[in-house]
DRENDO-1510 file (C-alpha; in Angstrom, 1 decimal, always signed):
<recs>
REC; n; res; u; v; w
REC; 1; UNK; +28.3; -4.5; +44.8 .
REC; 2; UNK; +26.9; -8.0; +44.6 .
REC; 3; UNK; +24.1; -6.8; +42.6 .
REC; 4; UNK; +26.4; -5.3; +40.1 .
REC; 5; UNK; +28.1; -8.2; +39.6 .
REC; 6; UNK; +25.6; -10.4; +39.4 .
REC; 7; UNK; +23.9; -7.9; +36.7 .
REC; 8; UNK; +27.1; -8.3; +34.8 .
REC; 9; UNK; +27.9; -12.3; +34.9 .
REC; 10; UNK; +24.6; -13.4; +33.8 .
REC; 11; UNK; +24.9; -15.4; +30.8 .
REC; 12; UNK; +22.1; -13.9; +28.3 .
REC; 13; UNK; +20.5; -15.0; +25.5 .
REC; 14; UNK; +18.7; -13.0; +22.8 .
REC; 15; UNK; +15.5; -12.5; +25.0 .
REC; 16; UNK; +17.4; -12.1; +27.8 .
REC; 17; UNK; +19.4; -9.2; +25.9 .
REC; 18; UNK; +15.9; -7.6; +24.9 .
REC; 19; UNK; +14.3; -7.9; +28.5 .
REC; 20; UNK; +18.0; -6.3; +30.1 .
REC; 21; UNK; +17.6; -3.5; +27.1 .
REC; 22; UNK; +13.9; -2.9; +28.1 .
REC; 23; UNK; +14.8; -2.7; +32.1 .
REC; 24; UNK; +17.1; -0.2; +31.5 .
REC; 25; UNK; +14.1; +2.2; +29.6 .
REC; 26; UNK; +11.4; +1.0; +32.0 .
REC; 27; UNK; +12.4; +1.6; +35.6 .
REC; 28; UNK; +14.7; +5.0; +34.3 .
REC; 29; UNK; +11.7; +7.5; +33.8 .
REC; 30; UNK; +15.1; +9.9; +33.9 .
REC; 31; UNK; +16.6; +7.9; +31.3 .
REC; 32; UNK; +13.8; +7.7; +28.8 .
REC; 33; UNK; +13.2; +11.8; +28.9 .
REC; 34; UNK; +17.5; +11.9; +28.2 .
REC; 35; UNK; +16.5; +9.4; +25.3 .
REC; 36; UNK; +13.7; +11.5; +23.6 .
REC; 37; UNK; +15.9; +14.7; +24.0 .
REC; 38; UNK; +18.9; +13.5; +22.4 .
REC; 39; UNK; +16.4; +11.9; +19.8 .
REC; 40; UNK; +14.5; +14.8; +19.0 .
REC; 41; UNK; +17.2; +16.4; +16.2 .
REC; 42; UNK; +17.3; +13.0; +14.5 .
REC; 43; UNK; +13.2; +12.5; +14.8 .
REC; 44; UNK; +12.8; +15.7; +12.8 .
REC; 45; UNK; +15.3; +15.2; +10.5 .
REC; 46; UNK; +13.8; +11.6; +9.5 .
REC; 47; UNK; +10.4; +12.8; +9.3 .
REC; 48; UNK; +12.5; +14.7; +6.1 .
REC; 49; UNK; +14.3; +12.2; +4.7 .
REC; 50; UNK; +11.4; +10.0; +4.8 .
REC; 51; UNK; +8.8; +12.5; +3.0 .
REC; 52; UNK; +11.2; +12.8; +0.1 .
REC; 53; UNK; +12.2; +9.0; +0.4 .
REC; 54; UNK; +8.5; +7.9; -0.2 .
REC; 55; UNK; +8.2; +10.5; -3.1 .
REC; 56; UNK; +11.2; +9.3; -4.8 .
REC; 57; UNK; +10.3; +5.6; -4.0 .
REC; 58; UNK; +6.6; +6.7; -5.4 .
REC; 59; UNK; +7.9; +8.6; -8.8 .
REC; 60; UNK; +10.3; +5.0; -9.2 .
REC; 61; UNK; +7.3; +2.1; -9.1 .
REC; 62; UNK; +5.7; +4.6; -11.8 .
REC; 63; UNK; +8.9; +4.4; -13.7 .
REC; 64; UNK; +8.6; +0.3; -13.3 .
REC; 65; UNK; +5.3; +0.3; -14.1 .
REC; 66; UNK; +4.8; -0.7; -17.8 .
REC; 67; UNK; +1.7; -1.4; -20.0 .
REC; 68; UNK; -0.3; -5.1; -19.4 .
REC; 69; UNK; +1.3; -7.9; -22.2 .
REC; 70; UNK; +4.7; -6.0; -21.8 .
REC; 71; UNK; +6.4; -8.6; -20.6 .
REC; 72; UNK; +4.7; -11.0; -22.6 .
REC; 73; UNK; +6.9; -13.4; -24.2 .
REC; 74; UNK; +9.8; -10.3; -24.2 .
REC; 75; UNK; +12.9; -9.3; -22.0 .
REC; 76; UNK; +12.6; -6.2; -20.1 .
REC; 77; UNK; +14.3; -3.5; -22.1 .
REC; 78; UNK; +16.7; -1.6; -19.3 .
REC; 79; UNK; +17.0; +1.6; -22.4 .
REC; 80; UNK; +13.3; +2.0; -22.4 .
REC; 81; UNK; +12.8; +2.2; -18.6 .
REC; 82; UNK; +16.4; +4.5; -19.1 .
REC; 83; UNK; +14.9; +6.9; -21.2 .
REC; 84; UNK; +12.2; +8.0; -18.6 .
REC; 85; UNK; +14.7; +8.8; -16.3 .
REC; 86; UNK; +14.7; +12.7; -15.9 .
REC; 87; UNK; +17.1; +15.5; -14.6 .
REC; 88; UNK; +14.9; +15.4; -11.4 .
REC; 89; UNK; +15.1; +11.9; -10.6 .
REC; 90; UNK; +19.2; +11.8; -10.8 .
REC; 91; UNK; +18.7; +14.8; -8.4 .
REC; 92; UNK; +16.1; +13.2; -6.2 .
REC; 93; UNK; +18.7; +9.8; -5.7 .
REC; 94; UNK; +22.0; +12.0; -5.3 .
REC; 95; UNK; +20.4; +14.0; -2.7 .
REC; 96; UNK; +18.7; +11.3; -0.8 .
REC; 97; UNK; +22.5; +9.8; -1.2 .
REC; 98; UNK; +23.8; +12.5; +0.5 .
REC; 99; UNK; +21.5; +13.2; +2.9 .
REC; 100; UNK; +21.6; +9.8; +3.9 .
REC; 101; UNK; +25.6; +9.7; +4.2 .
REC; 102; UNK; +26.4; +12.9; +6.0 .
REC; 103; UNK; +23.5; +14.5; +8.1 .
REC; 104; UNK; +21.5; +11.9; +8.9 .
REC; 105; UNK; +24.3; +9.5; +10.2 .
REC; 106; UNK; +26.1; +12.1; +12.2 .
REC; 107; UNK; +22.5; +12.9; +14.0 .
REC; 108; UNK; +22.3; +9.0; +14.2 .
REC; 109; UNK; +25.9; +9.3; +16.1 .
REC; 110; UNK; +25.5; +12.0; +18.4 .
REC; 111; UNK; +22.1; +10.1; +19.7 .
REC; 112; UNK; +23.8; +6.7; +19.6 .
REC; 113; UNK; +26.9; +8.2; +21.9 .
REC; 114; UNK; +24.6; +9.7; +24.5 .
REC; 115; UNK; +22.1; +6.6; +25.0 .
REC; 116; UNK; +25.1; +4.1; +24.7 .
REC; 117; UNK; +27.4; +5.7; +27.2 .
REC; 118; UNK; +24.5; +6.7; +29.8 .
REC; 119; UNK; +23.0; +3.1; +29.1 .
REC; 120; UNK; +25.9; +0.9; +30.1 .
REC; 121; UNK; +26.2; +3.5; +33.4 .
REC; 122; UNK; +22.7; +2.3; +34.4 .
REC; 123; UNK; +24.0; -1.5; +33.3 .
REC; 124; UNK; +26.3; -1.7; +35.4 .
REC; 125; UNK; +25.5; +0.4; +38.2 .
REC; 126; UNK; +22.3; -1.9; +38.1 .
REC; 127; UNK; +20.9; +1.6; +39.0 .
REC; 128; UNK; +18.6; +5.0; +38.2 .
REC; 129; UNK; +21.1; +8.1; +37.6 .
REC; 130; UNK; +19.6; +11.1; +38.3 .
REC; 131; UNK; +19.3; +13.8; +35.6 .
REC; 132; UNK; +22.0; +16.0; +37.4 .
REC; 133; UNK; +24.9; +13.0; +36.7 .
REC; 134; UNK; +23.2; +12.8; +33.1 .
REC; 135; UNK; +23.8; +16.2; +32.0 .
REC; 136; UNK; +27.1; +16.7; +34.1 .
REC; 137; UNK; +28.8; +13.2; +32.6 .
REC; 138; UNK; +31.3; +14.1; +30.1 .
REC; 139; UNK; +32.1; +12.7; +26.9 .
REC; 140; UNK; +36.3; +12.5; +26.1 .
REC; 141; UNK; +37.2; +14.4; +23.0 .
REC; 142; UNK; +39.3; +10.8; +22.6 .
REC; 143; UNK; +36.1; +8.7; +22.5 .
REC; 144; UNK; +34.4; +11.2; +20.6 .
REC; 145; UNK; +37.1; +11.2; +18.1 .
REC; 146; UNK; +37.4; +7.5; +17.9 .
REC; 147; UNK; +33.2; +7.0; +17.5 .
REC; 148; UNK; +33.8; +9.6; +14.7 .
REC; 149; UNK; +36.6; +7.4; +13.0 .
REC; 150; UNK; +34.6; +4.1; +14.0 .
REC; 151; UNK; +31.2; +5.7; +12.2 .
REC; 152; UNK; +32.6; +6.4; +9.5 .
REC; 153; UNK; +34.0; +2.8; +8.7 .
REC; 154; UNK; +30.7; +1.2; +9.6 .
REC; 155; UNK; +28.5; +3.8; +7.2 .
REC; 156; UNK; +31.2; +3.0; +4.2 .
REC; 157; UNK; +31.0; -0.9; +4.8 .
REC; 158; UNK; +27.3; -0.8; +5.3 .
REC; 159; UNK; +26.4; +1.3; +2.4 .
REC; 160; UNK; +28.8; -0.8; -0.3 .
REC; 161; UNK; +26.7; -4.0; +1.3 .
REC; 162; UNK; +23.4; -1.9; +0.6 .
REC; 163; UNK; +24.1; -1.3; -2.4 .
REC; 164; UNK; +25.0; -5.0; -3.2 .
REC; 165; UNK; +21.3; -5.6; -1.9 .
REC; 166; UNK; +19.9; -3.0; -4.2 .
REC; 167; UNK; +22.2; -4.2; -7.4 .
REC; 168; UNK; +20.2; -7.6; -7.1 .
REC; 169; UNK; +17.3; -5.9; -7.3 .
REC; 170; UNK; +17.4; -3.5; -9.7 .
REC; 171; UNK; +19.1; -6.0; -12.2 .
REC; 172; UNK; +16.2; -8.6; -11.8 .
REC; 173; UNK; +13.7; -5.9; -12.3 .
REC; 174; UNK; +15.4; -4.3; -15.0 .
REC; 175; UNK; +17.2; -7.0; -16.9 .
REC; 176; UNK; +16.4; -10.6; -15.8 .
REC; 177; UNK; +12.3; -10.3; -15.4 .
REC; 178; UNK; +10.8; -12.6; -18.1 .
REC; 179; UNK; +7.4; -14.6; -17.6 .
REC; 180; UNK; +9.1; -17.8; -19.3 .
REC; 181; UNK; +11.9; -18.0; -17.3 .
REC; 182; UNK; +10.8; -15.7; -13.9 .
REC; 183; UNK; +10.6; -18.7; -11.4 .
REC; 184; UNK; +14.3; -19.5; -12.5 .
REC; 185; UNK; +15.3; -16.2; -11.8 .
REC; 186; UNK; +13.5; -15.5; -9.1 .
REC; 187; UNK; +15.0; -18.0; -7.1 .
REC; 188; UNK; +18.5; -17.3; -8.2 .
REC; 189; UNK; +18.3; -13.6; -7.4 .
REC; 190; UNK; +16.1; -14.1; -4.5 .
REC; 191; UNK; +18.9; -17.1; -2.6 .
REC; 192; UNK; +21.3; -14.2; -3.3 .
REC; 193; UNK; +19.6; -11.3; -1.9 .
REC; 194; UNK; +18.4; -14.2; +1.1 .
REC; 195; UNK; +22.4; -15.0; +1.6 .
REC; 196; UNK; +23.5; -11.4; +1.2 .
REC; 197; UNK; +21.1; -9.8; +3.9 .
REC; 198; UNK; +22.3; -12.8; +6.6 .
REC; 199; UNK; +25.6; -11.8; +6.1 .
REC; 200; UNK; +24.8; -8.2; +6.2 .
REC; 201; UNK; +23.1; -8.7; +9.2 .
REC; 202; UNK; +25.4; -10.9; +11.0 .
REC; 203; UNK; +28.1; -8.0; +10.0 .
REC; 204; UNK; +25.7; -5.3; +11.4 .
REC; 205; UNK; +25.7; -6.7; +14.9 .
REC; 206; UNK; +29.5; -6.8; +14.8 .
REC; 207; UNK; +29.6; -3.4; +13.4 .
REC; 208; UNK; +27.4; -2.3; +16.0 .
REC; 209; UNK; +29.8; -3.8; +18.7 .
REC; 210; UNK; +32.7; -2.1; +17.5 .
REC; 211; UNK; +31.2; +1.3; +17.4 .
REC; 212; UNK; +29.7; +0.8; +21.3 .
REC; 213; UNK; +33.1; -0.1; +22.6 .
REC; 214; UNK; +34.6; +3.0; +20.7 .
REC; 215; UNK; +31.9; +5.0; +22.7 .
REC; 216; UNK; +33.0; +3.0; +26.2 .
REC; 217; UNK; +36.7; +1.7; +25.6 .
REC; 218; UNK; +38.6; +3.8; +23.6 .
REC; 219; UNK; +39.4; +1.7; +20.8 .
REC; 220; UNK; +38.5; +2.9; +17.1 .
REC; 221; UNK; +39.2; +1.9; +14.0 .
REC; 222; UNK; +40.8; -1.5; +12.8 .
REC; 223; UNK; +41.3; -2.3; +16.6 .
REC; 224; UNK; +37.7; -1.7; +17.3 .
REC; 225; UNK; +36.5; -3.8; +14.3 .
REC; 226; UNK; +39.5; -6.8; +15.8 .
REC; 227; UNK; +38.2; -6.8; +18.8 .
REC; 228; UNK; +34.7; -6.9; +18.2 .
REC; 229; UNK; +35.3; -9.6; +15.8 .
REC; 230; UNK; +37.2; -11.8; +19.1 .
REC; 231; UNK; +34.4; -11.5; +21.6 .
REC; 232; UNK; +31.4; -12.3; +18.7 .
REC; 233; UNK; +33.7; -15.2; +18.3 .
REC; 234; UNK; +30.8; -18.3; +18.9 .
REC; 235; UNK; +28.0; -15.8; +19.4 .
REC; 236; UNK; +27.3; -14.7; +15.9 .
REC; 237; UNK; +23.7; -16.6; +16.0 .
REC; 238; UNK; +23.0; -14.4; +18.8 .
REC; 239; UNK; +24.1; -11.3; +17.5 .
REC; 240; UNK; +22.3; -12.5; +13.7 .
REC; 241; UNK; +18.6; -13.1; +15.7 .
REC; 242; UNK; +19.2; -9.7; +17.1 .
REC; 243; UNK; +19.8; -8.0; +14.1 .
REC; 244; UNK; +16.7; -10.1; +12.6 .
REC; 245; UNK; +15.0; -8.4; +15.3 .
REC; 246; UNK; +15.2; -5.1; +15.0 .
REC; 247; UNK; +15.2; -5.9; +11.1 .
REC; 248; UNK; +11.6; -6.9; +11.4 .
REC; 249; UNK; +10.7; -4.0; +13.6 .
REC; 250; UNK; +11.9; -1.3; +10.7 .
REC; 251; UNK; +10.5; -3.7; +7.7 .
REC; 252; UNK; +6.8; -4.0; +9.8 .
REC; 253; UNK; +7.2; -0.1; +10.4 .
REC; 254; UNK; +7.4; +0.0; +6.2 .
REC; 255; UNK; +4.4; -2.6; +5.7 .
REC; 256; UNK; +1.9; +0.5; +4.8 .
REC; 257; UNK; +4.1; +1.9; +2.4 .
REC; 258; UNK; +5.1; -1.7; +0.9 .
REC; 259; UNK; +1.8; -2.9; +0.3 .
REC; 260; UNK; -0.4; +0.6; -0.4 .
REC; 261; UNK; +2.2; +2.6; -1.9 .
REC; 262; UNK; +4.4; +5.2; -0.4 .
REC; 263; UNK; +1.5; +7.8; +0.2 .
REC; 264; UNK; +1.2; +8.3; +3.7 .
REC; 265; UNK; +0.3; +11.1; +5.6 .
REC; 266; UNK; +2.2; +13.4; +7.7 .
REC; 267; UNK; +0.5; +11.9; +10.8 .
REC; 268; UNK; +1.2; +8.2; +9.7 .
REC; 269; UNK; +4.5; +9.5; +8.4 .
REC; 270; UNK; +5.0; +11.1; +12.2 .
REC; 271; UNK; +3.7; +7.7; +13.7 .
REC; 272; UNK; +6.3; +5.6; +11.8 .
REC; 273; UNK; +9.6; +7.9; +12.8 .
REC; 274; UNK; +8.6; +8.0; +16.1 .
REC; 275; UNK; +8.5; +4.3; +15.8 .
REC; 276; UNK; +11.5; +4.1; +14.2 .
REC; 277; UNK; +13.3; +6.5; +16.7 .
REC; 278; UNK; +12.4; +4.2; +19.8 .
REC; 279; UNK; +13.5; +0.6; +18.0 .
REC; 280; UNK; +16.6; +2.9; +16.8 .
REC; 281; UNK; +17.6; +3.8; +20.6 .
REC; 282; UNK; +16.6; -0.2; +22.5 .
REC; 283; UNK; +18.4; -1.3; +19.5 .
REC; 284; UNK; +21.5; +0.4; +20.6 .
REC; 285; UNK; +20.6; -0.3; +24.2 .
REC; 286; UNK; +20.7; -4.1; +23.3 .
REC; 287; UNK; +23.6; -3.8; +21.6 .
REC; 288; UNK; +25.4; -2.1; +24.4 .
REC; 289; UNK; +24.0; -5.1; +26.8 .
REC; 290; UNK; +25.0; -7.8; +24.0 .
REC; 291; UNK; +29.0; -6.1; +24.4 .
REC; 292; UNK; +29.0; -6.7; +28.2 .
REC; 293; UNK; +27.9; -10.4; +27.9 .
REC; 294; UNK; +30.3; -11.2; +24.8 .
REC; 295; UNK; +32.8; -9.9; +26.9 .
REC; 296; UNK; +32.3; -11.3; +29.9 .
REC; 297; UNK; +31.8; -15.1; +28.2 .
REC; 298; UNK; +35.4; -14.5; +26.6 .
REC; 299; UNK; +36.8; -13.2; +30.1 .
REC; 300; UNK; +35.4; -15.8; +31.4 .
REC; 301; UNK; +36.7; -18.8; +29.3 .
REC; 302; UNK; +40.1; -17.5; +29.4 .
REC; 303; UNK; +40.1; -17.5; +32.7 .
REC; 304; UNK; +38.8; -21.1; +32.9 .
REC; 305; UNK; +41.5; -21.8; +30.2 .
REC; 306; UNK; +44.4; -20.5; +32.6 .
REC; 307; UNK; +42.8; -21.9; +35.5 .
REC; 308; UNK; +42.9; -25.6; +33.7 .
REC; 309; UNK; +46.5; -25.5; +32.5 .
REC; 310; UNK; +47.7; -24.7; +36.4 .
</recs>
């Protein structure tokens, strides 16, 4: 009991959230087999998304791509890089739009509710569970119902923000590229799209929050996203390095593609899911460990708060 207590009280910081996160894979063999498991439908299905996602991505930099002396002297003219557009590129980004949206992110879900919930048993157990209390530990419809609700609010706010990322892009590549005035531009699009991705990333980790304690408390929606927002209150740099974390993990995953073009093969395209898959589930793990110790720091002050005014 002292053990659990102590496990839970510990006052972590961002390495200490990782290290907690990494325990909880490392010394649960039982754990790491649920993991891949629950993994697997969402591992397949990425190895998809990502084959067409490199093929559209490939078929776009051609579309980019203009003769040398092009942008000599001249604006980039958006109508010209319009008119190469094709029936099967609109199909390419509506269906990678869609794919992304609905099947990938419930897959994403149904992982994310398994590894969260039997996670935060080990945490605070500060013990194995055997695979017997694994498959035989119910989910409530209620929390399933309120992840569901909770999801669905994070993949709206996080796709609108994405697409504010991908606006800046696309409008410096398409309209504000010029070699007279590109260090101008470059450093007015690129503060923005610097500025934009902090705060998307300091958002993410309270996203993140709000859909764990929909998987372990109950609360979805608007009081999911409140109450998330009350215990990150004084530990957003925490949850922002975090985020950076993982960030860097899925961006270093990308590197081959970024700087050889997006021609891998299947086995490097394997290798790179599988990659993915594991930062995916000790990012969720972290997360999960980050809630506790949020928690437990605003417990604790309001405690010391009550305590003081006696």
């Amino acid at each position: 009991m002292e053990n659990k207590s102590a496990v839970l009280d510990q006052k972590l910081e961002v390495i200490d959230i990782l290290k907690q996160a990494l325990k909880i894979f490392t010394k649960n063999i039982n754990f790491i087999i649920f993991t891949v498991v629950a993994s697997l439908p969402l591992f397949f299905f990425s190895v998809y998304y990502e084959i067409l996602l490199q093929n559209f991505l490939l078929e776009t930099s051609e579309i980019l791509e203009e003769p040398p002396g092009y942008f000599n002297f001249y604006w980039p003219r958006p109508f010209d890089m319009i008119e190469k557009l094709n029936k099967n590129f609109l199909h390419q980004l509506l269906q990678l739009g869609t794919l992304y949206l609905v099947p990938l992110n419930l897959l994403e879900l149904s992982s994310v509710l398994v590894i969260v919930d039997l996670a935060s048993e080990i945490y605070k157990e500060n013990r194995s569970i055997t695979v017997k209390d694994m498959i035989h530990k119910p989910i409530e419809k209620a929390r399933l119902k309120g992840a569901f609700i909770t999801s669905i609010l994070v993949v709206f706010l996080s796709t609108c923000t994405l697409l504010g990322l991908i606006w800046l892009v696309t409008t410096y590549f398409f309209v504000l590229r010029n070699p007279l005035y590109n260090v101008f531009f470059v450093l007015v699009c690129g503060t923005a799209f610097v500025v934009l991705l902090t705060a998307y990333l300091t958002w993410s980790s309270l996203w993140n929050m709000s859909l764990v304690i929909s998987i372990l408390e109950g609360i979805y929606g608007a009081e999911a996203f409140a109450l998330s927002a009350y215990f990150s209150r004084g530990n957003d740099q925490r949850g922002l390095v975090l985020m950076i974390v993982f960030f860097v993990w899925e961006v270093v995953l990308r590197l081959p593609c970024f700087c050889f073009g997006c021609t891998g093969t299947e086995t490097v395209i394997l290798v790179q899911i599988g990659l993915s898959c594991l930062g995916n589930a000790l990012k969720w793990v972290a997360s999960m460990v980050y809630f506790f110790d949020c928690k437990n720091r605003v417990l604790e002050k309001k405690v010391d708060e009550e305590l003081g005014r006696a």
